[in-house]
Rosetta silent file (secondary structure, phi, psi, omega in degrees, C-alpha in Angstrom):
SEQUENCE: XXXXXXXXXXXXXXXXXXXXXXXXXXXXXXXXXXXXXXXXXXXXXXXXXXXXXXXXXXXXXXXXXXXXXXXXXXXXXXXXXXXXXXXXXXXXXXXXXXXXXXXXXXXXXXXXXXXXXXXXXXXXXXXXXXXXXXXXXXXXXXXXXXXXXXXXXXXXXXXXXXXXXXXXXXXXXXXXXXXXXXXXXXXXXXXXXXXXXXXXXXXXXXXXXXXXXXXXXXXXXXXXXXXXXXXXXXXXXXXXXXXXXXXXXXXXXXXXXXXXXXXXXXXXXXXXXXXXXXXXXXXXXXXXXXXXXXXXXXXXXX
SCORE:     score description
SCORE:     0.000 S_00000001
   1 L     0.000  -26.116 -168.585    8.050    8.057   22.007 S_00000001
   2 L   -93.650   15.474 -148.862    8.008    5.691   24.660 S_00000001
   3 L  -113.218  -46.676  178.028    7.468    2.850   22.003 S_00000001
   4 L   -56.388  117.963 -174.020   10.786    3.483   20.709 S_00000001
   5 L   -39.492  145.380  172.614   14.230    1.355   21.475 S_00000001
   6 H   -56.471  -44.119  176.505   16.147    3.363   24.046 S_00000001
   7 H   -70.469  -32.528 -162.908   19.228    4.270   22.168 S_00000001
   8 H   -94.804   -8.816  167.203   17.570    5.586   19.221 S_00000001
   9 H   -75.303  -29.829 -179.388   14.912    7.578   21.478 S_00000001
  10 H   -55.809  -43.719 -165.709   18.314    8.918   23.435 S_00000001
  11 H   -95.286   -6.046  166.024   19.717   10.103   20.343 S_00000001
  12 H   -75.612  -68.753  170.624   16.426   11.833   19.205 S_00000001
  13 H   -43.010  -60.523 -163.008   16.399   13.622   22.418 S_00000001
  14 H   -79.266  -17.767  176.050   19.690   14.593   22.511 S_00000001
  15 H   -79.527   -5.380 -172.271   20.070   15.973   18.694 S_00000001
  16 H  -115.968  -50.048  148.093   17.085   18.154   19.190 S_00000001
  17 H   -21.112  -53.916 -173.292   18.304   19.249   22.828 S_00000001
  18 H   -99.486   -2.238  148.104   21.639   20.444   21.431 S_00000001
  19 H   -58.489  -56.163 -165.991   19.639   22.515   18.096 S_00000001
  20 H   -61.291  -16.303 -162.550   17.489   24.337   20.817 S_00000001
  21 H   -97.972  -34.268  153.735   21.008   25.006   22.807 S_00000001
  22 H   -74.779  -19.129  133.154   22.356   26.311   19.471 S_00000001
  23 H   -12.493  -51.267 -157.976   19.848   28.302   18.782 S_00000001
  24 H   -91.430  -81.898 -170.321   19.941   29.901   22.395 S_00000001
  25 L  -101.554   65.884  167.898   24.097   30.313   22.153 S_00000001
  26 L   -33.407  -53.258 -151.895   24.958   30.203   17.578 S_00000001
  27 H   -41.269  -69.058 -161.666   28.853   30.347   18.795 S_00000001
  28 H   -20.498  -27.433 -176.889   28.049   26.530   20.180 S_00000001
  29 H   -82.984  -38.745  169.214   27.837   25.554   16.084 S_00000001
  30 H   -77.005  -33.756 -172.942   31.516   26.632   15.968 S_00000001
  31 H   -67.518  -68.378 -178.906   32.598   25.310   19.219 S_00000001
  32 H   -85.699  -15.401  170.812   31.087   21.876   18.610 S_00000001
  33 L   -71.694 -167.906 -174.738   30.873   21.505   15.062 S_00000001
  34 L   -84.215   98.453 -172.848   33.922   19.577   12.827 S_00000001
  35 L   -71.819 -148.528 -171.531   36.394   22.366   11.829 S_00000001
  36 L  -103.796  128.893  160.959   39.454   21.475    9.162 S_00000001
  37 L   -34.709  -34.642 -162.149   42.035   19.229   10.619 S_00000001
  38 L   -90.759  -46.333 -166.369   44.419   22.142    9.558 S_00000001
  39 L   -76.941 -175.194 -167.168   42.669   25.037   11.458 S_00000001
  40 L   -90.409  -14.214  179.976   43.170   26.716   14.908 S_00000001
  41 L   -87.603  -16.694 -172.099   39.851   26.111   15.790 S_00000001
  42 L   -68.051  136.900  176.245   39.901   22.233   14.971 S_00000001
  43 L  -119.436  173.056  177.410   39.740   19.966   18.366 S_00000001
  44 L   -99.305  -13.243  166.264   39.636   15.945   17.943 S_00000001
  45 H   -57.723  -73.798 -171.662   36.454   15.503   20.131 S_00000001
  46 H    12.708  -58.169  143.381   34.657   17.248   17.139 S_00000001
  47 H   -55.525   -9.055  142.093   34.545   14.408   15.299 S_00000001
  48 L   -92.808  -42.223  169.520   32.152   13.286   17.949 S_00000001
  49 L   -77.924    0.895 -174.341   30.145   16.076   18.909 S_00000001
  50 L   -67.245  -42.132 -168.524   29.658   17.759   14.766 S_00000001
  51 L   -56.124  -53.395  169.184   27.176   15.054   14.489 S_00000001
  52 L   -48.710  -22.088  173.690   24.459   16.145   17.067 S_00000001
  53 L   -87.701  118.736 -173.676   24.942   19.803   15.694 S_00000001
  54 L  -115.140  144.554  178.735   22.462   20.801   12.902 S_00000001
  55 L   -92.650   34.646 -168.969   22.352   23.740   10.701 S_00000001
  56 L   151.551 -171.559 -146.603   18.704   24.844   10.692 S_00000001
  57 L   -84.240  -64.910 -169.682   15.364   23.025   11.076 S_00000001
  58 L   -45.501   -3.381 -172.187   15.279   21.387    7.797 S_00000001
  59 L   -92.086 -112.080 -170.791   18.822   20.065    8.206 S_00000001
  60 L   -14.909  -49.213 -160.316   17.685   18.137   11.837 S_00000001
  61 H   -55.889 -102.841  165.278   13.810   17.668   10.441 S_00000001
  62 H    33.411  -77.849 -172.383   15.367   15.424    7.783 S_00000001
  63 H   -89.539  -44.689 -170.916   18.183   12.937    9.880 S_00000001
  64 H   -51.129  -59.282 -154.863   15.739   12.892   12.903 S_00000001
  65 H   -58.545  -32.318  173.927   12.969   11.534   10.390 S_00000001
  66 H   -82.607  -12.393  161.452   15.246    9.189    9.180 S_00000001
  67 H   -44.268  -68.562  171.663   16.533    8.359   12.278 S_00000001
  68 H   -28.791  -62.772 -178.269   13.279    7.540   13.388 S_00000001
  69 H   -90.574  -12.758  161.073   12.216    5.475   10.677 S_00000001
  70 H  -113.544  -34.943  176.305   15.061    2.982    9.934 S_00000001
  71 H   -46.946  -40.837 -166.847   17.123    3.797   13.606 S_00000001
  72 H   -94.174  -28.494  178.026   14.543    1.603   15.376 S_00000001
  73 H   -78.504  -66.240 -169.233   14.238   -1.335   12.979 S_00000001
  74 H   -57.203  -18.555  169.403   18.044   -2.031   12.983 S_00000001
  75 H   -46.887  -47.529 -154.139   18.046   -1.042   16.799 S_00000001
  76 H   -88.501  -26.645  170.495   15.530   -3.900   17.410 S_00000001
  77 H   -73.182  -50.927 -171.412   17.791   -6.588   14.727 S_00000001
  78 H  -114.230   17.203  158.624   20.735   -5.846   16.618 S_00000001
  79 L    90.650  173.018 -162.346   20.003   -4.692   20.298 S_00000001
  80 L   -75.885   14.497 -153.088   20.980   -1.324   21.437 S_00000001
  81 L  -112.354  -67.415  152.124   24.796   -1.599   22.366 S_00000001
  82 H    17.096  -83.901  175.492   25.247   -3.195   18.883 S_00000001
  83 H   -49.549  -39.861 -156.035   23.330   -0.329   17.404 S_00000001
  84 H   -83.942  -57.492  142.133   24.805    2.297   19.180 S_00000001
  85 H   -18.200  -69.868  177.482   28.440    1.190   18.261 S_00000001
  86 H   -54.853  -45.959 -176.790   27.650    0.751   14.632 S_00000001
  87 H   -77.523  -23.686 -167.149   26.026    4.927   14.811 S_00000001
  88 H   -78.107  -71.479 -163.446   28.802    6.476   16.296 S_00000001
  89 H   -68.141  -23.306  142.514   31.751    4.798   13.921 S_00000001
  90 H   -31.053  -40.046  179.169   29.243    5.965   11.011 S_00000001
  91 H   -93.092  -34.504  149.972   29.685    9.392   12.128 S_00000001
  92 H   -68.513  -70.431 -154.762   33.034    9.438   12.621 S_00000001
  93 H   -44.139  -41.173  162.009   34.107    7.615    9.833 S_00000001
  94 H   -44.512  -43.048  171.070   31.814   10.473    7.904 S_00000001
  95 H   -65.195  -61.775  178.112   34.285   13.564    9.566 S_00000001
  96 H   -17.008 -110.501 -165.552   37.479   11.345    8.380 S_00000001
  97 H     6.868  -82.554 -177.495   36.073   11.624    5.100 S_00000001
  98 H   -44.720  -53.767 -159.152   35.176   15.288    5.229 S_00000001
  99 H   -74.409  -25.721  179.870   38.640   16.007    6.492 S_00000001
 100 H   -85.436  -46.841  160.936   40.527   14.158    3.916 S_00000001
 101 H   -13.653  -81.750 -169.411   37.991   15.862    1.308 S_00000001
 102 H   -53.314  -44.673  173.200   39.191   19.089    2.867 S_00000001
 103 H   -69.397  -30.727  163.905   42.473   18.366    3.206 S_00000001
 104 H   -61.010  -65.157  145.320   42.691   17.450   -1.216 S_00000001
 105 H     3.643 -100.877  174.002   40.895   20.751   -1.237 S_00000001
 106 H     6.267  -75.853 -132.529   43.930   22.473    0.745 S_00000001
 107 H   -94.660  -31.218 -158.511   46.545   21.350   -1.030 S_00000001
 108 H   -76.690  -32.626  167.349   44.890   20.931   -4.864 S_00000001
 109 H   -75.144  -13.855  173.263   44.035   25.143   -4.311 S_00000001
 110 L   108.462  -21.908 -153.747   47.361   25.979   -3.255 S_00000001
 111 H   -34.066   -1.402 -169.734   45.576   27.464    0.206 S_00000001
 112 H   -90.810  -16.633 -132.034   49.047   26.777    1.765 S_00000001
 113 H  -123.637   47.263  175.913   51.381   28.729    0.021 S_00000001
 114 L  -153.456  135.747  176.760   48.445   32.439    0.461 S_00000001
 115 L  -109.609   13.589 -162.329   48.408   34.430    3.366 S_00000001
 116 L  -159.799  108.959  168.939   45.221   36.119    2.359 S_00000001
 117 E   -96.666  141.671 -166.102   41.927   34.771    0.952 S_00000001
 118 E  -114.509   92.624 -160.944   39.639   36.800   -1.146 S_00000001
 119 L   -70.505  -34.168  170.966   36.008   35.314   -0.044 S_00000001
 120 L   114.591  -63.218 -179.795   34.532   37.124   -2.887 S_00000001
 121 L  -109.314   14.985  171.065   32.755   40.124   -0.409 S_00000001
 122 L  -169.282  168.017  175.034   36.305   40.432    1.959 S_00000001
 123 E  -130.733  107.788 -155.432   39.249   39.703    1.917 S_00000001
 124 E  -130.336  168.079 -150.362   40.546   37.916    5.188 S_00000001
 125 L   -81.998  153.026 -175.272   43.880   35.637    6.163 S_00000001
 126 H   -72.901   -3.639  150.780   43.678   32.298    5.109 S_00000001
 127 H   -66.770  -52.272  154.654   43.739   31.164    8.741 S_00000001
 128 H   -66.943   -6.266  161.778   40.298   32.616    9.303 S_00000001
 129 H   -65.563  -49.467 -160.737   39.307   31.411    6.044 S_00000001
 130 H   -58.483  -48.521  173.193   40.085   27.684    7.050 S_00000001
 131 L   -65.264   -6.286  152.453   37.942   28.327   10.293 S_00000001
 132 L   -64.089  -23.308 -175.031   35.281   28.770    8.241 S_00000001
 133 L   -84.181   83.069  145.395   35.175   25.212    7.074 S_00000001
 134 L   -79.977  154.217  172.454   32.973   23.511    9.681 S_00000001
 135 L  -141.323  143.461 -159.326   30.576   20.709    9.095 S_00000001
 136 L  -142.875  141.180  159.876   27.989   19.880   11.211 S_00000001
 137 L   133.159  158.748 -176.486   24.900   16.954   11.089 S_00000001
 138 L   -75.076  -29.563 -128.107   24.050   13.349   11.775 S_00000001
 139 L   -62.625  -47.514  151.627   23.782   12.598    8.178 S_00000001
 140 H   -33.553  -49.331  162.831   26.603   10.712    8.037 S_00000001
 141 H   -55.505  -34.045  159.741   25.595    8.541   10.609 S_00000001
 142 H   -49.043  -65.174 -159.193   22.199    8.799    9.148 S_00000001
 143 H   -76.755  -45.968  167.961   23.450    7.253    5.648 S_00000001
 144 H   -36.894  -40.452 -158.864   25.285    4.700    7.563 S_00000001
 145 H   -94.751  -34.068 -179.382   21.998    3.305    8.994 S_00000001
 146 H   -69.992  -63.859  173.931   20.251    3.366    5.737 S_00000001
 147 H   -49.129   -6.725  154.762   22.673    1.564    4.183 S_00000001
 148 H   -59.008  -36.632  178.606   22.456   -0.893    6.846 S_00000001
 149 H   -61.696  -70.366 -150.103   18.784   -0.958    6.477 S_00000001
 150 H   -79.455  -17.864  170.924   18.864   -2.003    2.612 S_00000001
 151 H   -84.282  -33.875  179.116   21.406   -4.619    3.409 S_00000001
 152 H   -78.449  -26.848 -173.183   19.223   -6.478    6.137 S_00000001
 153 L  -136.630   46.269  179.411   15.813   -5.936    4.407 S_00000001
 154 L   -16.580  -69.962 -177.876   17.122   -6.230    0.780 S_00000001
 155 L   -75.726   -2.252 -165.206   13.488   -6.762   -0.675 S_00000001
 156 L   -97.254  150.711 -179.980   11.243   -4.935    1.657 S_00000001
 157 E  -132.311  128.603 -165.455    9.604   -2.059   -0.083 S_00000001
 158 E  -126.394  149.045 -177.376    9.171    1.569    0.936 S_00000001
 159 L   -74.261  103.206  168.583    7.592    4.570    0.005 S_00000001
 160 L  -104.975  133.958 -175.831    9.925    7.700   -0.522 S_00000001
 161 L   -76.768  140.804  -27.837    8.420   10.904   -1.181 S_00000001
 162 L   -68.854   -9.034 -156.272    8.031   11.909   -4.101 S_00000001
 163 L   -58.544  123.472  167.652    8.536    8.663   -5.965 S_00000001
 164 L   -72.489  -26.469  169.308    4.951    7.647   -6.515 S_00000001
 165 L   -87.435  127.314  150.728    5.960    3.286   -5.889 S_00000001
 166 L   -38.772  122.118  165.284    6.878    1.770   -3.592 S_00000001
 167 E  -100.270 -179.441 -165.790   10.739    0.524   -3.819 S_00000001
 168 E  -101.222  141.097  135.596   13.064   -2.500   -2.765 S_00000001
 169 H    -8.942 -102.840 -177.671   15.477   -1.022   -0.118 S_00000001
 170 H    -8.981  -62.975 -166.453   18.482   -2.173   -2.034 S_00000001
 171 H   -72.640  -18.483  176.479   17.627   -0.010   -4.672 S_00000001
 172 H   -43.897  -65.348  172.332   17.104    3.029   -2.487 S_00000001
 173 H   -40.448  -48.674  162.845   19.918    2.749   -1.520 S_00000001
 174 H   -71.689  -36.631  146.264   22.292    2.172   -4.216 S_00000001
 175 H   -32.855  -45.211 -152.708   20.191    5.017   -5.758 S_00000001
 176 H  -107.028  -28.619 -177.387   21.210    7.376   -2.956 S_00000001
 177 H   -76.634  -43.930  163.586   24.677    6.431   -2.906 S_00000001
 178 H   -20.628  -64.528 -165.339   24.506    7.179   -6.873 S_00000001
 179 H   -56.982  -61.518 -141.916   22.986   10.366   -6.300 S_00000001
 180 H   -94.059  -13.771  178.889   25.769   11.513   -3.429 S_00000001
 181 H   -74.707  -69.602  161.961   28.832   10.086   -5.438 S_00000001
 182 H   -25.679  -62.031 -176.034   27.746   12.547   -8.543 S_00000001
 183 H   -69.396    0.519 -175.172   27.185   15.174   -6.308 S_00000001
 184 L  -121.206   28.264  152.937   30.413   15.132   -4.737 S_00000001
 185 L  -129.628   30.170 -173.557   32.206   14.976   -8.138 S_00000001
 186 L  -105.678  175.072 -159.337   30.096   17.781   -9.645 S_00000001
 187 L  -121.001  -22.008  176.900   31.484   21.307  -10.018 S_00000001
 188 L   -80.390  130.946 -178.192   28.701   22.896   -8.095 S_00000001
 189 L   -97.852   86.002  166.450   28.993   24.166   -4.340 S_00000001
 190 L   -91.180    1.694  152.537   25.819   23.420   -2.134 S_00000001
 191 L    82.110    9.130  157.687   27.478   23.553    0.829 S_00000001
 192 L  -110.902  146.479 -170.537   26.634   19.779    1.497 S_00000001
 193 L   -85.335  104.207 -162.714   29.222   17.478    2.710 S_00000001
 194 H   -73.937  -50.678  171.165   28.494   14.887   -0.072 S_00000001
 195 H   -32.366  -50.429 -143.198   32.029   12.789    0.909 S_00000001
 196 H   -88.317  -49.876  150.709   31.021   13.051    4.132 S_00000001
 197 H   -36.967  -55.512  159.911   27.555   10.900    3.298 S_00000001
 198 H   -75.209   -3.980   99.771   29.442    8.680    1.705 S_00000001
 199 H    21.795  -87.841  167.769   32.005    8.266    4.567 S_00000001
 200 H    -5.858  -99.978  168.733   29.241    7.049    5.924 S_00000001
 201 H   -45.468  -37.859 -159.386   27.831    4.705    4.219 S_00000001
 202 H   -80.054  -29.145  178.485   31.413    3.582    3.275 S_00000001
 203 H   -58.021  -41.654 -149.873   32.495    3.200    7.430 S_00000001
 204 H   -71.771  -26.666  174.364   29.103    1.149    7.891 S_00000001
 205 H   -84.754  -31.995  145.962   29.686   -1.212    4.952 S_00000001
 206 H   -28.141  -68.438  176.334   32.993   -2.000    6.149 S_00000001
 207 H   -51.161  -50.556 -164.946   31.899   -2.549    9.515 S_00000001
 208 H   -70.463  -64.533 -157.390   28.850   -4.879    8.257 S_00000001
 209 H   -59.105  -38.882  172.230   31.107   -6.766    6.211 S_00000001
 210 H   -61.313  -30.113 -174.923   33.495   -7.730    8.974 S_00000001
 211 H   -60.589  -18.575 -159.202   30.670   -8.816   10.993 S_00000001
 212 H   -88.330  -54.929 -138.045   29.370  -10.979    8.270 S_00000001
 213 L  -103.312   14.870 -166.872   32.660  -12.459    7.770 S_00000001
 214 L  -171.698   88.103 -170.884   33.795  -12.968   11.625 S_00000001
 215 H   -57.673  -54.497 -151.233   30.420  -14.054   13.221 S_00000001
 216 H   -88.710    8.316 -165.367   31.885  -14.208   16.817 S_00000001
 217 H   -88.510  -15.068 -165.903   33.800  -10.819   16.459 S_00000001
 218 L   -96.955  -33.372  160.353   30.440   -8.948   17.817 S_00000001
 219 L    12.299  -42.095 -169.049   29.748  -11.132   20.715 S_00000001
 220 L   -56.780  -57.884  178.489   30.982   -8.224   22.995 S_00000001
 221 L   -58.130  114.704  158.510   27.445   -6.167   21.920 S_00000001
 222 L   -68.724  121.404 -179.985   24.869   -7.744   24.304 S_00000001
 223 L   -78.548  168.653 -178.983   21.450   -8.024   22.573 S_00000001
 224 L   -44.076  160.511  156.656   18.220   -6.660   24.518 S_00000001
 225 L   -54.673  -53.621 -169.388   17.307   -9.035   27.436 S_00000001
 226 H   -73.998  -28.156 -173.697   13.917   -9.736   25.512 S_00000001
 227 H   -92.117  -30.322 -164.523   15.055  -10.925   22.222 S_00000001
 228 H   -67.023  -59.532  159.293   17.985  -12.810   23.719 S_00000001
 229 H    -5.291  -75.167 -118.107   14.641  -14.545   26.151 S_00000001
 230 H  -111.573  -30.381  162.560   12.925  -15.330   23.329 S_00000001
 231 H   -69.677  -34.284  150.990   15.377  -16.748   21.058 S_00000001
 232 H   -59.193  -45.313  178.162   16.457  -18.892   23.578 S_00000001
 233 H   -65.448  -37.881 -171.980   12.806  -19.908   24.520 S_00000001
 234 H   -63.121  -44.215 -176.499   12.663  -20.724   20.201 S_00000001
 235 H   -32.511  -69.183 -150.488   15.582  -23.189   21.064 S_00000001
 236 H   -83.742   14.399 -176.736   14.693  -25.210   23.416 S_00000001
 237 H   -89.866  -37.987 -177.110   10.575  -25.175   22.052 S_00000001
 238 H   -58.658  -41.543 -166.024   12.547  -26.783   18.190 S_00000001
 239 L   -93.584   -6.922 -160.239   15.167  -29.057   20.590 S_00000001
 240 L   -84.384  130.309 -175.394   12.898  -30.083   23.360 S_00000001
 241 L   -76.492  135.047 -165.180   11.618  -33.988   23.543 S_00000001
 242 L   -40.646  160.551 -149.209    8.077  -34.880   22.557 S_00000001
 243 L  -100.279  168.235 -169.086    5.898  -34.678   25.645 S_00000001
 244 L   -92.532  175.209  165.383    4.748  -37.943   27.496 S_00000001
 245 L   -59.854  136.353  142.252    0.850  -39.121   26.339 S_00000001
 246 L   -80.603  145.886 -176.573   -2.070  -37.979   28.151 S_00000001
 247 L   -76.182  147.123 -158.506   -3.807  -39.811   30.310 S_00000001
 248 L   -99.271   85.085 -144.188   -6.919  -40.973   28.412 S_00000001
 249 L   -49.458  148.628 -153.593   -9.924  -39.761   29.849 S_00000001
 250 L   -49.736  -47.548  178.636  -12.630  -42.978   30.784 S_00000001
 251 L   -48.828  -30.025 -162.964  -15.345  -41.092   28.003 S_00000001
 252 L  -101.486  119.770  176.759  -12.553  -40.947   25.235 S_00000001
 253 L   -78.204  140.924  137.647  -10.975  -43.809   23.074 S_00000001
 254 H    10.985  -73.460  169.563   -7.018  -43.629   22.874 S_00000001
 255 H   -72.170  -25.743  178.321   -7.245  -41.921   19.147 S_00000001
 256 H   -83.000  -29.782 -172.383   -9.532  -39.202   20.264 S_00000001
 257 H   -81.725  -28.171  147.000   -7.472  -37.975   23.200 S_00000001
 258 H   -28.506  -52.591 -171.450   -4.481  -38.288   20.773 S_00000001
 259 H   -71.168  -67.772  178.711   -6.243  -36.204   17.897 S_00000001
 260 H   -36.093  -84.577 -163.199   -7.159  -33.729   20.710 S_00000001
 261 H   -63.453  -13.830  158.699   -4.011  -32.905   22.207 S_00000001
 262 H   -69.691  -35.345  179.707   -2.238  -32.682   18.969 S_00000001
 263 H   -45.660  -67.661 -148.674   -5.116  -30.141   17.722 S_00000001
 264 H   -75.341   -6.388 -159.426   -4.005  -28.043   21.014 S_00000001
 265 H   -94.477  -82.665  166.265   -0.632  -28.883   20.472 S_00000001
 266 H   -53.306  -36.349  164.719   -0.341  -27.100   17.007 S_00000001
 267 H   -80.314  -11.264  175.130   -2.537  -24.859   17.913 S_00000001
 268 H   -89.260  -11.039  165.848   -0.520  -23.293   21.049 S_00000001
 269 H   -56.839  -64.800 -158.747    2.651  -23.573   18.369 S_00000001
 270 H   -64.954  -53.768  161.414    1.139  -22.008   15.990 S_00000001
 271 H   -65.564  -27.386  167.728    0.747  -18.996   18.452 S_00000001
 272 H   -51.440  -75.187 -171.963    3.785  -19.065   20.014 S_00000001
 273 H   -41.300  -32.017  177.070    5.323  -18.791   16.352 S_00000001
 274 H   -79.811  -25.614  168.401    3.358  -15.609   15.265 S_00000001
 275 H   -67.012  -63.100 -160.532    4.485  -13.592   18.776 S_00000001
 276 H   -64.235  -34.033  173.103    8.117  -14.616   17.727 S_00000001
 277 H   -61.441  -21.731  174.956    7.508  -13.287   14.493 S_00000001
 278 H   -71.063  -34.156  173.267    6.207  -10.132   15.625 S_00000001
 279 H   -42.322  -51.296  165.788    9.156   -9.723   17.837 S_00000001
 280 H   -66.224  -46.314  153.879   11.538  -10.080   15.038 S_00000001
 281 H   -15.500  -67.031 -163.137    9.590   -7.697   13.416 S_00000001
 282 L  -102.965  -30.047 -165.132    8.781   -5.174   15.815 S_00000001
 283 L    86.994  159.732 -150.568   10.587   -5.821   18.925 S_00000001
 284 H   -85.123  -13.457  167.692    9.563   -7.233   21.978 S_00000001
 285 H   -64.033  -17.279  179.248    7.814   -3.848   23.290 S_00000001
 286 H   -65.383  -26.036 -174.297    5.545   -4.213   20.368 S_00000001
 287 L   -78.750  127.661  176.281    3.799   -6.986   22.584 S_00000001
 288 L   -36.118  132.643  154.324    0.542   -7.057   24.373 S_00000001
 289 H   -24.579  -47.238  155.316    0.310   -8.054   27.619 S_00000001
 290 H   -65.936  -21.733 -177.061   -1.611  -11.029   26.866 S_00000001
 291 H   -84.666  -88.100 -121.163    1.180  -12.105   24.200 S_00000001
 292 H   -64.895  -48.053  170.853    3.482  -11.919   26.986 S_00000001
 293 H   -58.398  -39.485  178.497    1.850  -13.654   29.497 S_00000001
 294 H   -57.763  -34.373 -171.601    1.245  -16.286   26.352 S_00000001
 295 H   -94.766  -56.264  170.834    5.214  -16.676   25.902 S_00000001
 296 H   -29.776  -97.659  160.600    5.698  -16.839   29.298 S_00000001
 297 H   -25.011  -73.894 -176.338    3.330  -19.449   30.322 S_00000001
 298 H   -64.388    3.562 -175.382    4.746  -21.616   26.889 S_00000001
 299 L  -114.057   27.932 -174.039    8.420  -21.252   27.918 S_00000001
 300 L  -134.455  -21.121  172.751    7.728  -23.434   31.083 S_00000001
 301 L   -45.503  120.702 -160.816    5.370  -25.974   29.085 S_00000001
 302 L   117.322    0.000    0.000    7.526  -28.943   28.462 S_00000001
């Protein structure tokens, strides 16, 4: 856990903190989930707290895992303020959705113009009907990140259960957005907010796209201290002017102390370049002590 970028360990912690608190006190799933824009129970915070509220283990088991597993790679591409930005309007932009869903819904059943709903085992006023329609879960936000994922790491290929192959990203993705488009134009009622997944996905592609298209508009999100370091330290090792000659010791001709200090010269490169690469990878907590000290030490060489 302690391996993890800070925002997406914060938001682990805090979605599994506020199950166990629903758990302890159920009303808290009406009180904080999203109700319908229309009902007496709907507040406009909502659309921030529905996300942290899950309805049962497998609904949280689920977003956490995915959370987990793609929340930390894009954490670590775009530093945590970045990140953290980017999860939130994913999660809102998912309740919009759901609300406008809900609001076609309204209006396409007539729900306006009934003073009474017949539920099928009661029959109760169509204001307490309305207050039934909460939605609650990261998924949006969740869907958001995956699609984020498959745009930054097009080609990389991952295992999804059951799917026996490995796949490219990309296609997961466009797969899963497949899947959740169908299901939210299907006639059957599973009681998942499909709209609301795509919401998602649809704030976060938005988002991504302005960034791509307005470089300097993100500037405000500060990246991590360490990759910001170290990306600076790549700078000046590519822009930096070739080093003066060693002096040639009396045992050595001219070409051998020459051959020699390029050998160590390529070869302290050559490490420096796989510790940046891990970095981009991994992030800079994946590094050893000894890398660190190694980066260090090579960002004063010169």
């Amino acid at each position: 856990m302690n391996n993890l970028p800070t925002v997406t360990r914060n938001l682990l912690i805090i979605n599994v903190l506020v199950f166990i608190f629903t758990l302890v006190i159920p009303s808290a799933t009406s009180y904080l989930g999203l109700h319908f824009v229309l009902a007496d129970n709907f507040r406009i915070w909502q659309l921030l707290t529905y996300m942290f509220v899950h309805g049962g283990f497998t609904h949280i088991f689920f977003n956490m895992f995915a959370l987990w597993m793609f929340g930390r790679v894009m954490e670590n591409v775009w530093g945590p303020r970045k990140f953290l930005y980017y999860y939130l309007v994913c999660g809102i932009g998912a309740g919009i959705m759901q609300e406008l869903a809900q609001l076609g819904t309204y209006y396409f059943e007539g729900l306006y113009a009934y003073e009474h709903v017949n539920t099928g085992t009661a029959i109760i006023t169509t204001g307490e009907y309305l207050n039934l329609w909460n939605t609650v879960g990261a998924s949006g936000a969740v869907y958001g990140i995956l699609l984020a994922f498959g745009m930054t790491f097009p080609n990389e290929r991952i295992f999804i259960f059951p799917i026996p192959v490995p796949i490219k990203a990309k296609w997961f993705v466009i797969g899963y957005a497949a899947l959740e488009l169908f299901s939210s134009v299907s006639s059957s009622m599973d009681g998942i907010a499909h709209l609301a997944h795509l919401g998602g996905m649809l704030f976060g592609l938005l988002l991504i796209l302005y960034w791509r298209r307005h470089p300097g508009s993100d500037a405000r999100f500060s990246r991590n201290r360490g990759q910001e370091f170290f990306n600076n330290m790549k700078r000046n090792f590519e822009q930096r002017k070739k080093p003066s000659q060693p002096q040639t010791p009396p045992h050595q001709t001219p070409r051998e102390a020459d051959m020699e200090y390029n050998a160590r010269k390529q070869q302290r490169q050559a490490e420096v370049d796989a510790i940046l690469d891990k970095i981009r990878k991994s992030g800079y907590d994946s590094l050893t002590k000894e890398e660190k000290k190694r980066l260090f030490e090579a960002s004063k060489e010169g």
